[in-house]
C-alpha positions as CSV (number, residue, x, y, z in Angstrom):
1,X,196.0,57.6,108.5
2,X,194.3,55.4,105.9
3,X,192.9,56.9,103.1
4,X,189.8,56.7,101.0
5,X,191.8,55.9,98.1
6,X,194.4,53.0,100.3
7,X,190.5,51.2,101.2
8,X,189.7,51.9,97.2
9,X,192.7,49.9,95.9
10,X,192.4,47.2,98.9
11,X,189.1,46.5,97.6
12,X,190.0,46.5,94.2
13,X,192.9,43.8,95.0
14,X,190.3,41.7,96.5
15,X,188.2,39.0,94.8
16,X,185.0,39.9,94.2
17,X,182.1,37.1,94.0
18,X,178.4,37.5,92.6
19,X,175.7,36.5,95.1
20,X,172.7,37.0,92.7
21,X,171.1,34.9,90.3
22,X,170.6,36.8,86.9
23,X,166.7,37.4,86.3
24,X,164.4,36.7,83.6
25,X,161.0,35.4,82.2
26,X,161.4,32.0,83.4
27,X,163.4,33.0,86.5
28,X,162.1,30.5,89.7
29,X,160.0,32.6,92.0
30,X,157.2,32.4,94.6
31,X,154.1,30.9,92.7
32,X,151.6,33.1,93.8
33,X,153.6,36.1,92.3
34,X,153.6,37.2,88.3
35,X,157.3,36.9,86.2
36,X,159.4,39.2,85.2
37,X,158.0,41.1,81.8
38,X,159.9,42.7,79.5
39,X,159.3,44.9,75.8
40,X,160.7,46.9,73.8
41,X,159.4,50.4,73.7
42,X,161.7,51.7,71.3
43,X,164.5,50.3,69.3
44,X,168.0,51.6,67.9
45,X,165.6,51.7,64.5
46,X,164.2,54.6,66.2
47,X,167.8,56.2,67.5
48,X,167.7,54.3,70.6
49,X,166.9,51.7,72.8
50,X,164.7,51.7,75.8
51,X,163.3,48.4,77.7
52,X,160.0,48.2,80.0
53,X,160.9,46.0,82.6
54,X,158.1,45.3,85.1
55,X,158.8,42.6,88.6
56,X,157.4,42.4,91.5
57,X,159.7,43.2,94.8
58,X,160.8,39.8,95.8
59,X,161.8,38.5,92.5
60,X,165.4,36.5,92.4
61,X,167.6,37.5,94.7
62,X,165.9,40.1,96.5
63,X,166.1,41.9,100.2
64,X,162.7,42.0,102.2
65,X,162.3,45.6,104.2
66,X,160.4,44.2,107.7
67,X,157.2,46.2,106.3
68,X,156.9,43.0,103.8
69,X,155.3,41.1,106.8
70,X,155.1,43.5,109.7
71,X,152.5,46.2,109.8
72,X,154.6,49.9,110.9
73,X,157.9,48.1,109.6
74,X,160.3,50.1,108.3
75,X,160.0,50.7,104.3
76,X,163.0,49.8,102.2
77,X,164.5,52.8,101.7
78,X,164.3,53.5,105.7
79,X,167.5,50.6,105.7
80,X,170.1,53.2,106.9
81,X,173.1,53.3,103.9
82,X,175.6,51.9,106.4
83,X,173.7,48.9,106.9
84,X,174.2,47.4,103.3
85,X,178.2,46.8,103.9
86,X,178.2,44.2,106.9
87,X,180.7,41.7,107.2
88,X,179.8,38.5,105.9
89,X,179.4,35.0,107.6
90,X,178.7,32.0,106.0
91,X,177.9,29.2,107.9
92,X,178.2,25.7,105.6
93,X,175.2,23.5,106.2
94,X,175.7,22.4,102.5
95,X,176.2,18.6,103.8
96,X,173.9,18.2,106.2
97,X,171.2,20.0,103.6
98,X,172.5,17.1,101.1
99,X,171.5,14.0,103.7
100,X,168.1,16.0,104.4
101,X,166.2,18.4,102.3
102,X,163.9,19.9,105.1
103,X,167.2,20.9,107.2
104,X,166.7,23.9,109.8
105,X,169.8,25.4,111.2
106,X,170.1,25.3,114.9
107,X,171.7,27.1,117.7
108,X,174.3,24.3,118.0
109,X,174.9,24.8,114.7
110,X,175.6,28.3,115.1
111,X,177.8,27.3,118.4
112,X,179.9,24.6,116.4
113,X,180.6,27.8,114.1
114,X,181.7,29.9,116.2
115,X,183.8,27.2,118.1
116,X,185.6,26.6,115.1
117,X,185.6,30.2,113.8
118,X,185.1,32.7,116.1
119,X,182.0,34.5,118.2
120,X,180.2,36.5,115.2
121,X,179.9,39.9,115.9
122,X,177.4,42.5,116.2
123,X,176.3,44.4,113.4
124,X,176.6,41.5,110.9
125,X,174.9,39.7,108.3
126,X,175.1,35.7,108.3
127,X,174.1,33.2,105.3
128,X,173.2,29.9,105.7
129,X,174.9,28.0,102.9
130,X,173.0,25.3,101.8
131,X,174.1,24.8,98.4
132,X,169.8,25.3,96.7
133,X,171.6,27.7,94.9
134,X,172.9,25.1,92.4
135,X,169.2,23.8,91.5
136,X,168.8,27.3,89.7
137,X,167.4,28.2,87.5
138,X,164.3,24.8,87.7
139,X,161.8,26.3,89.4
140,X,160.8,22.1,90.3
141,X,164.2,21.8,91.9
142,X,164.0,25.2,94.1
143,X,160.6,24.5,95.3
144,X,161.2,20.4,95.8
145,X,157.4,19.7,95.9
146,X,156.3,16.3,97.5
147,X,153.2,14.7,95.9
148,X,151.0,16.7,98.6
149,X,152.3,19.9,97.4
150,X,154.2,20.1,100.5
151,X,157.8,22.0,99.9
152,X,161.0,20.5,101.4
153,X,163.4,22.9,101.6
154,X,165.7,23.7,104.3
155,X,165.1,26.9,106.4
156,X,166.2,28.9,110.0
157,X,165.1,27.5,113.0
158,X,163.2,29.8,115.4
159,X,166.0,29.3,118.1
160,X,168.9,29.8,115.5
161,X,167.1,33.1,114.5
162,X,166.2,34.5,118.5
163,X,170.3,33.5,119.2
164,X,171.9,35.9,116.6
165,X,169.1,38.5,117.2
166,X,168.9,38.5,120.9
167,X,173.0,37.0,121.9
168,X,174.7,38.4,118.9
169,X,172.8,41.5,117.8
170,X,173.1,40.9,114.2
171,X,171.9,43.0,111.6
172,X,170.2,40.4,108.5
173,X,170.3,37.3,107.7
174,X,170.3,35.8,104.3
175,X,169.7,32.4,102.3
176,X,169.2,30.7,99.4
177,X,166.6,29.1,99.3
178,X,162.7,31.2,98.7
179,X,161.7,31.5,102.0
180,X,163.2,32.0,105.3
181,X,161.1,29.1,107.3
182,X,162.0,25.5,105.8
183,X,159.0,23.7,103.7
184,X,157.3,21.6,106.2
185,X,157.4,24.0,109.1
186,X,155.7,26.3,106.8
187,X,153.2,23.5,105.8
188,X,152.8,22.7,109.6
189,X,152.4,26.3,110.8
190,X,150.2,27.2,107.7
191,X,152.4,30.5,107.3
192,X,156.3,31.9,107.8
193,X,156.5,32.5,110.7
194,X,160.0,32.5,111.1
195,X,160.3,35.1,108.4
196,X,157.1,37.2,110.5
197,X,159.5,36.7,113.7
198,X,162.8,37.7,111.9
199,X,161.4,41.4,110.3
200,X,159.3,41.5,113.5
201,X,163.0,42.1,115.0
202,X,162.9,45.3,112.7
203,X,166.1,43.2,111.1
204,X,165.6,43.1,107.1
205,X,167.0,39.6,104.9
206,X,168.4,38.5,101.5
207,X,166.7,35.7,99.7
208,X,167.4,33.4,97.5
209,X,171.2,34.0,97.6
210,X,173.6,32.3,95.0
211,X,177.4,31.3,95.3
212,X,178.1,30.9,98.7
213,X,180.0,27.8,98.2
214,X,182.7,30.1,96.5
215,X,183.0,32.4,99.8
216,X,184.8,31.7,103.2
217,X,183.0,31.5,106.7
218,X,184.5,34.7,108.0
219,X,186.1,37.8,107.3
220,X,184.3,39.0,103.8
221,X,182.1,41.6,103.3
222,X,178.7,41.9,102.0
223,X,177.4,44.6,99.9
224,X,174.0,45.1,98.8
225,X,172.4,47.5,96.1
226,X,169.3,48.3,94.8
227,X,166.9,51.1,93.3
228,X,166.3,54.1,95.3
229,X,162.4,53.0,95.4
230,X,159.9,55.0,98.0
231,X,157.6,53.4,100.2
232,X,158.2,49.5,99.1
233,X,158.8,46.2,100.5
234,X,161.3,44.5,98.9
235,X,163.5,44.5,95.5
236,X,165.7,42.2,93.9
237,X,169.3,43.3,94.5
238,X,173.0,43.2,93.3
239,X,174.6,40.9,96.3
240,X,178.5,40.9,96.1
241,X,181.3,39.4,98.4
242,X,184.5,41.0,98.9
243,X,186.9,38.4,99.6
244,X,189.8,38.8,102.2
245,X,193.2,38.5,100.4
């Protein structure tokens, strides 16, 4: 019978990678949203030291509860426990994102994946790797304005997103760039509605993920953590991928 502590030291043999960007004052973020503050409140010259940190939920990498868009969504901490350790799929659109900014992943890519890799199963989170991560931390470069004000950044196609919900019952998604639709459909469509339709699905996401280029297209897990906050809508997270050996 395997053991807690046999699953403890198999983890601990694995390699571990960081999927968050570290946060700060100048950290890129939605414009429409305040930065990260921080002060001092008291100082080891008083006997210790104690920061006030105040951001907003989706600040850096951050996980968006379906009540972010969706009216009766669940809250954050209604995510059951279970639900932040998946298994990890990372499907490399890093290339194609390279030739063309304003890249959507489709359904064929998702079919090319899994002809190469395996169906993806139920109960799992998948990333779109686009490589954004690597214009971090210019907020210029992660938004990638035209002269219209018009962002073109790569995003999840409607199809892409009804296929893994609807064929392959998965349980989040996850990307790196700020939002889930790409820049111009959002600028066509005058909203996200991609990221309406994904929490819609009562599913929840990660944004703004980092390092996926340094993770394999199948068998890691994904493990997400976060405050115990009540009642809110999102909150920037410590992402990490255990690696299979």
């Amino acid at each position: 019978m395997t053991t807690l502590t046999h699953v403890y030291q198999t983890l601990q043999a694995a390699k571990w990678v960081d999927l968050t960007h570290q946060i700060n004052e100048s950290s890129p973020h939605f414009p429409a949203l305040p930065a990260l503050e921080k002060k001092d409140l008291f100082t080891l010259k008083d006997g210790f030291h104690v920061q006030q940190i105040s951001v907003v939920g989706q600040y850096g990498t951050h996980i968006d509860a379906p009540i972010h868009f969706v009216e009766g969504g669940r809250w954050l901490d209604e995510i059951a426990l279970k639900d932040l350790l998946l298994p990890l799929y990372v499907v490399d659109l890093s290339e194609q994102v390279a030739a063309n900014p304003d890249y959507e992943i489709s359904k064929s890519d998702l079919l090319a994946f899994e002809s190469e890799h395996g169906k993806i199963q139920a109960g799992s989170f998948v990333a779109f790797r686009s490589d954004w991560h690597k214009r971090w931390p210019s907020q210029d470069a992660i938004r990638n304005l035209d002269d219209q004000g018009v962002q073109h950044t790569p995003g999840w196609s409607h199809e892409a997103l009804q296929f893994l919900i609807e064929e392959r019952q998965i349980k989040a998604v996850g990307h790196e760039t700020l939002d889930t639709d790409s820049g111009v459909r959002a600028a066509k469509n005058g909203a996200l509605l991609e990221e309406y339709y994904l929490l819609e699905q009562d599913l929840f996401q990660v944004e703004v993920l980092a390092n996926l280029d340094q993770v394999p297209a199948t068998g890691s897990l994904i493990s997400i953590a976060f405050p115990h906050w009540e009642k809110v809508t999102g909150s920037p997270v410590r992402a990490i991928a255990i690696l299979p050996e």
